[in-house]
N, C-alpha and C positions, 0 to 999 in steps of 0.2 A: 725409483718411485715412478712409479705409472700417472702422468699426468692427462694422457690424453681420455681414461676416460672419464677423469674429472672436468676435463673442458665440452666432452657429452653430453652432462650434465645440463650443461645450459640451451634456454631456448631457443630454438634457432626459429629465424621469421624469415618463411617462403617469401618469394618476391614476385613469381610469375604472372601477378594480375597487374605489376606496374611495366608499357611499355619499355623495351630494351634499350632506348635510347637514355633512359632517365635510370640507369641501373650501369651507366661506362664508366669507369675509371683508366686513367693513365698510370701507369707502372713501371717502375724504373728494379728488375731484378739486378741480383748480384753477381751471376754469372752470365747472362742474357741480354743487355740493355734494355731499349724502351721498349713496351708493347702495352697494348690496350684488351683490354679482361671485358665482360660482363657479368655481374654479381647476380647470383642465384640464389642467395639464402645466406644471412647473417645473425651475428650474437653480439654483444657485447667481447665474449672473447677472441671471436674468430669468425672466416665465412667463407662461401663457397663460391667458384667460379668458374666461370670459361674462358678460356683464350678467343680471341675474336677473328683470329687467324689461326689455321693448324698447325701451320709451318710457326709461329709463334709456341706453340707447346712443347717444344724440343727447348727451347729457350730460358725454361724454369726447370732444377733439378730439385731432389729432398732437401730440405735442410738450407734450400737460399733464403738470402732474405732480399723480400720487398718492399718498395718503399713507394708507398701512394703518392701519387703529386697532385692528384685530386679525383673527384669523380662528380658526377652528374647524379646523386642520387635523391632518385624523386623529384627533383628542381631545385636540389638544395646544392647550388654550386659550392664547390671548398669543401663538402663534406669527405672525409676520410685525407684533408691535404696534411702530408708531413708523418701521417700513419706509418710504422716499421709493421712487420710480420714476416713469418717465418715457414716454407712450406712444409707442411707435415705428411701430404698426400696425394696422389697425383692417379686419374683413372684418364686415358688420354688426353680430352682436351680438356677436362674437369680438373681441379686441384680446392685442397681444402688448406688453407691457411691456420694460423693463430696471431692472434695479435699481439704485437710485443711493446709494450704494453697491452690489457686491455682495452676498450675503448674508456673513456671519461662518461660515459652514458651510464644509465639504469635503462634495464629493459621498457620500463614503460614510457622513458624517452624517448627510446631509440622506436617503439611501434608508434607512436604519434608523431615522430617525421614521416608515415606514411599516410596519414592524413589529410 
């Protein structure tokens, strides 16, 4: 079964008009230890990122999983802490996630923490 492009599907919310500083999370990969991401566009099911180092993007392969310890997103400390996800995709310092679980949100929650 073809799930990813069921996770397509959903909306995904650009983030580029909020400062990069309010878009960090800290990352704990599975074959990588710690490194710190910047989020580029999320969904309830999954999102996209950067490494915030290059030499960091060698440090995540297909198929790890990630484990959020938290992020700064928007000013919403704690958001995404304890988060699992799983990489699906990687374009060098870019990688697309899914979350494993989904998030506990509804999209229209998760656009109005950008408020």
């Amino acid at each position: 079964m073809n799930t990813l492009s069921d996770r397509r599907k959903q909306t995904r919310i650009e983030l580029e008009s909020i400062n990069g500083f309010f878009r960090q999370c800290d990352v704990a990969a599975s074959t990588g230890g710690n490194l710190d991401i910047t989020i580029l566009n999320i969904s309830t099911e999954g999102m996209k990122f950067m490494t915030n180092s290059s030499c960091d993007s060698n440090r995540i392969k297909r198929d790890d999983v990630l484990f959020f310890r938290g992020c700064i997103f928007n000013d919403r400390i704690g958001f995404l802490s304890s988060q699992k996800a799983v990489a699906v995709w990687q374009e060098d310092t870019v990688f697309g996630v899914k979350f494993i679980p989904s998030l506990d949100l509804d999209e229209p929650s998760l656009i109005d923490m950008l408020k």
